[in-house]
N, C-alpha and C positions, 0 to 999 in steps of 0.2 A: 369487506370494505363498504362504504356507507357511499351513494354518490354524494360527488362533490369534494371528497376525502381526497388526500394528496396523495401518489401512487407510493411516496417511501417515508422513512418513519423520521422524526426527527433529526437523530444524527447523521443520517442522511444527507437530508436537504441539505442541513448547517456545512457539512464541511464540501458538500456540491459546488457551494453557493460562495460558501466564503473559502476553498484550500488553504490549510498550511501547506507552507514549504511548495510550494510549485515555484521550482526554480532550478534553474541548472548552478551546482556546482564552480567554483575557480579550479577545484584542484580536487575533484573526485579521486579519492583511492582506489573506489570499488566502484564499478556501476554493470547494469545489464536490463535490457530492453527485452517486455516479453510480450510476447504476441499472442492474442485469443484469435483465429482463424476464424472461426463458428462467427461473431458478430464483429469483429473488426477491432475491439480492443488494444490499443498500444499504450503501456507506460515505460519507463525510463525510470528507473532508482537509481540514485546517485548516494554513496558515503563518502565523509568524508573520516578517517578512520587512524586514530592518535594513539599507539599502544596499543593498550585491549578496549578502548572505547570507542565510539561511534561520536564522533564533536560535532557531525553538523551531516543531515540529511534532504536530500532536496528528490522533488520528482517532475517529470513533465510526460502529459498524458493529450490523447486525440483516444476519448475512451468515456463510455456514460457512464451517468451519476453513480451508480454504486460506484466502478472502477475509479473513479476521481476520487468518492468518500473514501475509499479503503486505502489509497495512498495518502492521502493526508491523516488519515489515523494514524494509518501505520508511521507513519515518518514523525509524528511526532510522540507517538510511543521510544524510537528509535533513538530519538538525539540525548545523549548523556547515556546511554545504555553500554552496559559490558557488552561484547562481540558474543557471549556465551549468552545474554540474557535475549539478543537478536536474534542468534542462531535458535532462541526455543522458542519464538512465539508460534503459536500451532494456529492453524487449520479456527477452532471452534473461538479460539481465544480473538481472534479477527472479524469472526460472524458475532459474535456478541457485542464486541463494539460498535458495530452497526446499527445495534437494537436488538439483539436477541433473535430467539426462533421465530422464525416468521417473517423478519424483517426484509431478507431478503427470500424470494421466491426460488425454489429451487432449481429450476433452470437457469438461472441469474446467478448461481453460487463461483463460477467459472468467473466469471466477472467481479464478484470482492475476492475472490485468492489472486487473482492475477498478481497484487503488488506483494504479495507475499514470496511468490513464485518470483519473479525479479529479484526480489532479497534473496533468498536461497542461492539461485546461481550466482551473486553478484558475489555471497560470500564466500560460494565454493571457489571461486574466480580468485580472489582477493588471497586466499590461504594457498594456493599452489602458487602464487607470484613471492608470497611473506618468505 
């Protein structure tokens, strides 16, 4: 990194700066709050979940910039998705939307899965209630 250079990569900033979807739900079907201990990290995922689809996802976070970008990808990945194409989004497919290798620093990776982690349990939540 060059001085003077911004500490995260484009996509980043963008969805740091601007979130989609930061917003609580009317009528969440599914949601779960996960916690990173290690730096403090808190998000909230919320679905809102019609059939086998995902109509409408929202998040709310007290969590830095990676952790804010990664929910806002994530959630707008999310809305209009089959519950099978949510349930797959992996691990590497959320680091890449980031910006790729390197984007985020590997100590810092615990912080872009966090809202992935929130989806997982919110889904595993959401299917023992169905």
């Amino acid at each position: 990194m060059t001085a003077g250079a911004p500490p995260y990569g484009s996509a980043i900033l963008e969805h740091f700066r601007r979130p989609r979807n930061q917003r609580r739900l009317e009528r969440p079907s599914a949601a779960h709050e996960a916690y990173n201990p290690l730096c403090g990290d808190r998000v909230r995922l919320e679905l809102e979940i019609d059939g086998l689809v995902v109509r409408a996802a929202g998040f709310t976070a007290n969590a830095c910039a990676i952790c804010t970008a990664a929910a806002s990808i994530l959630t707008e990945r999310l809305t209009g998705a089959t519950l099978e194409d949510a349930a797959g989004v992996r691990d590497a497919e959320m680091l890449a939307a980031l910006g790729g290798e390197g984007a985020v620093p590997p100590a810092r990776v615990t912080c872009a899965l966090l809202p992935l982690q929130a989806l997982r349990a919110a889904l595993a939540a959401w299917r023992t209630q169905a």
